[in-house]
C-alpha positions, 0 to 999 in steps of 0.5 A: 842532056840532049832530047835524044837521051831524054826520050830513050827513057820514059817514065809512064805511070806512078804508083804508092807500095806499103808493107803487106803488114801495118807498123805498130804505132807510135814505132820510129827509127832514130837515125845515128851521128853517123846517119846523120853525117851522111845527109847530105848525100843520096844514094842510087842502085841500080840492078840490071837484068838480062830477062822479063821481069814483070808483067803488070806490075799492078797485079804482079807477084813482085809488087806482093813480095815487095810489100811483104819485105817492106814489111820486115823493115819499116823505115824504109815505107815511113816518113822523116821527122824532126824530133824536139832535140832538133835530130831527124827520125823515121815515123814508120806510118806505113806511108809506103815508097813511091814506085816509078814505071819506065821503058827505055827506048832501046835493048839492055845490050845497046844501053850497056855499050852506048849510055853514059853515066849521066843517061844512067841517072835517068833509070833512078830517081834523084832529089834532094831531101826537101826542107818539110820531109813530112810528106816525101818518100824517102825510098824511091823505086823506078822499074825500067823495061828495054826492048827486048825483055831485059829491065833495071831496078833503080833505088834511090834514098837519102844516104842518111837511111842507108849506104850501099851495102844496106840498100844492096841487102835491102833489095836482096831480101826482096829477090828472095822473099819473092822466090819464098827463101829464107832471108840470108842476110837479115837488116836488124832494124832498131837501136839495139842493132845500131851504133846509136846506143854506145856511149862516147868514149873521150880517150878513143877520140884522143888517141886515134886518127879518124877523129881528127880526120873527121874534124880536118874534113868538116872544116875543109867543107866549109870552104867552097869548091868551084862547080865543074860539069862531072862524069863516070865510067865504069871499067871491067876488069876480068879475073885473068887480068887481075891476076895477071896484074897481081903477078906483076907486083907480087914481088913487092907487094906479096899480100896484094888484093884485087882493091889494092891493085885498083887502087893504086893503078887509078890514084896512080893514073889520074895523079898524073892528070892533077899533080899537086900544087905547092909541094903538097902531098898526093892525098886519097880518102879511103872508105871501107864498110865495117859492119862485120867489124864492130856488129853483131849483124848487118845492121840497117843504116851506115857503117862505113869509115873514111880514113886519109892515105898520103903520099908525098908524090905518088907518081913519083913513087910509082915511077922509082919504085914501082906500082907495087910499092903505092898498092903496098901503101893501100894495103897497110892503111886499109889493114892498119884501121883496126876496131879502135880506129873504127870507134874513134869515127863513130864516137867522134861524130856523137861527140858533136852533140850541141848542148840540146843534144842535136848532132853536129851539122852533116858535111861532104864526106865523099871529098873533097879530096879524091875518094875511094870506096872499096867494097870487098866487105861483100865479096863473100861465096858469091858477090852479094850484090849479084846475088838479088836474084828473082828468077832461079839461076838468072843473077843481075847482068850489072849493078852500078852504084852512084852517090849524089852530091860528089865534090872535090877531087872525084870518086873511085868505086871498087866493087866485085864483077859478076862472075866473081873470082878476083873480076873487079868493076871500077866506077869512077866520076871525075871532071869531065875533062879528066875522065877523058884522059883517064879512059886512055890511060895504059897503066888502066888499058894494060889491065884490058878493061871492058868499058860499060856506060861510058858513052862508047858506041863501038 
């Protein structure tokens, strides 16, 4: 990275935040399988806003209501542990969450058109869960204010805490305990609301697919990939061109929806940059949330499940029998995972329990082959994202989602745009190289996307 972008972000100062009410003692939070599967990944948000969000945050009311919702969830200000069955839980001391205060050398306008997704990093915080944690903050807050009067808020934690729809609700719960409204999506913290308390049921295991798409997955990430210099791009999609999109595949694909579209537009495009080798299939793992699915309420922690579509040449596919036929296939996978499949996933992971009673280790589960993340599960009245609102009527201009320690063929994220509707941001991390050609591929151009932190200076 070049002195030019270091200094267009300054951290300045540094301060410690707990909740406005001390944790019972002796409270913990035991992380789930699947927590633990995620421990190798961390997570970054960051939320962009057009206004002046702070005065000094010190004596701000921001800083109150920040106290006030950590609070109503105490792993978030505790510190991780390792239990005597060698698994990892949170003791919720009250220890608190770091908070980081910075000033970007430049307007929120300029930083949207002329940041990369490397520059973007600089607005969180990225480290890697130490090997004592007893003493580090697994949540970390950095406030960004750009000339002008618009700020960033960028969370970062261990993915093993949170995936991005908790960290979404988390920062959500902020904005309205600030603006003293009810919380509309409550985080229910505790074993009861997790999916740490079912027992494993060995015939799900068997009979379903994603247990041994988890099992091919932990093997494959034993095999070391070669390093390559990564970046991302985020792509906007308005709903007219998606609609637009829609029309053009209606024929073959009646029941498409905007992440179908997506999804087979880009796995289509940057196929085409990496055929297969060996007359291997196209292959994308495709993530989805599944936390109205299997629970009761939106509960704190991961739920999400990675499944495999193949096909045997995707572009050839797309080519003989149009885009509409591999935005098909995305549609029937995504509908085929049903409640069973989900429970394969999820007992699979707590079948790998040593004889102790210790979890089996965690795995790159973003990759290695091409992975694609949809996040339809929080387009409900209004995106849920851009609904973290401090100030009446002034919703966040962008929020990019980043995940750290990506490997293998890259990442695609679908999630909702701004003015909602069937408006689609895409944020995609790929080789460097690749990324390139994939900003000029016309598959993506003829959907008339606008291009934010890509780098672009026009």
């Amino acid at each position: 990275m070049s002195t030019t972008q270091q200094s267009r972000v300054v951290v300045h100062s540094k301060l410690t935040v707990v909740s406005s009410r001390p944790v019972k003692a002796g409270t913990a939070h035991a992380f789930t399988a699947l927590d633990h599967a995620m421990g190798l990944h961390t997570l970054h948000v960051v939320f962009y806003y057009n206004h002046k969000l702070f005065g000094c945050f010190d004596l701000d009311p921001l800083r109150l209501s920040l106290s006030e919702t950590l609070s109503l969830h105490p792993p978030v200000t505790g510190r991780i542990a390792q239990k005597p069955d060698g698994n990892w839980e949170v003791k919720c001391t009250d220890a608190g969450v770091r908070v980081f205060m910075a000033r970007v050398g430049t307007t929120l306008d300029d930083w949207l058109r002329s940041a990369d997704g490397s520059e973007e990093r600089l607005l969180t915080v990225w480290d890697d869960m130490p090997d004592d944690p007893s003493t580090w903050s697994p949540y970390r807050i950095q406030i960004n204010e750009f000339e002008g009067g618009g700020a960033a808020i960028g969370v970062s934690c261990t993915h093993m805490h949170a995936d991005p729809t908790c960290v979404t609700l988390l920062v959500k719960a902020w904005t309205e305990t600030h603006r003293k409204q009810a919380i509309a999506h409550p985080l229910l913290v505790g074993e009861s609301s997790a999916l740490g308390g079912r027992p494993v049921d060995p015939d799900i295991i068997k009979t379903k697919s994603a247990a041994a798409y988890y099992e091919a997955k932990s093997m494959a990430a034993m095999t070391p990939l070669q390093e390559k210099k990564i970046s991302t791009a985020t792509f906007k999609f308005s709903s007219a061109m998606i609609k637009q999109g829609l029309l053009q595949i209606h024929k073959t694909c009646p029941e498409a929806n905007p992440f179908d579209l997506l999804a087979a537009v880009f796995w289509t495009s940057i196929a085409h940059l990496k055929p297969p080798k060996n007359g291997t299939k196209h292959s994308l793992s495709i993530c989805t949330g599944f936390r109205k699915k299997l629970c009761s309420g939106w509960h704190y922690g991961n739920a999400l499940h990675f499944s495999m579509l193949s096909v045997a040449d995707v572009e050839e596919e797309e080519r003989t029998n149009g885009l509409g036929h591999v935005a098909g296939a995305v549609h029937r996978h995504v509908w085929s995972q049903k409640e069973e499949e989900f429970w394969s996933g999820v007992d699979w992971f707590g079948s790998q329990k040593g004889e102790e009673g210790k979890f089996g280790a965690a795995f790159r589960m973003y990759g290695p082959e091409l992975t694609c993340v949809s996040m339809e599960h929080m387009n409900e009245k209004e995106p849920l994202m851009y609904a973290a609102i401090f100030d009446k009527d002034k919703k966040p201009a962008h929020v990019s989602y980043h995940v750290g320690n990506v490997e293998g063929e890259g990442l695609i994220m679908v999630m909702p745009a701004p003015e909602g509707g069937l408006g689609r941001m895409v944020m995609v991390t790929l080789p460097e190289e690749e990324l390139a050609q994939l900003c000029e591929a016309q598959p993506i151009l003829s959907l008339k996307p606008t291009m934010l932190l890509s780098g672009k200076q026009a």
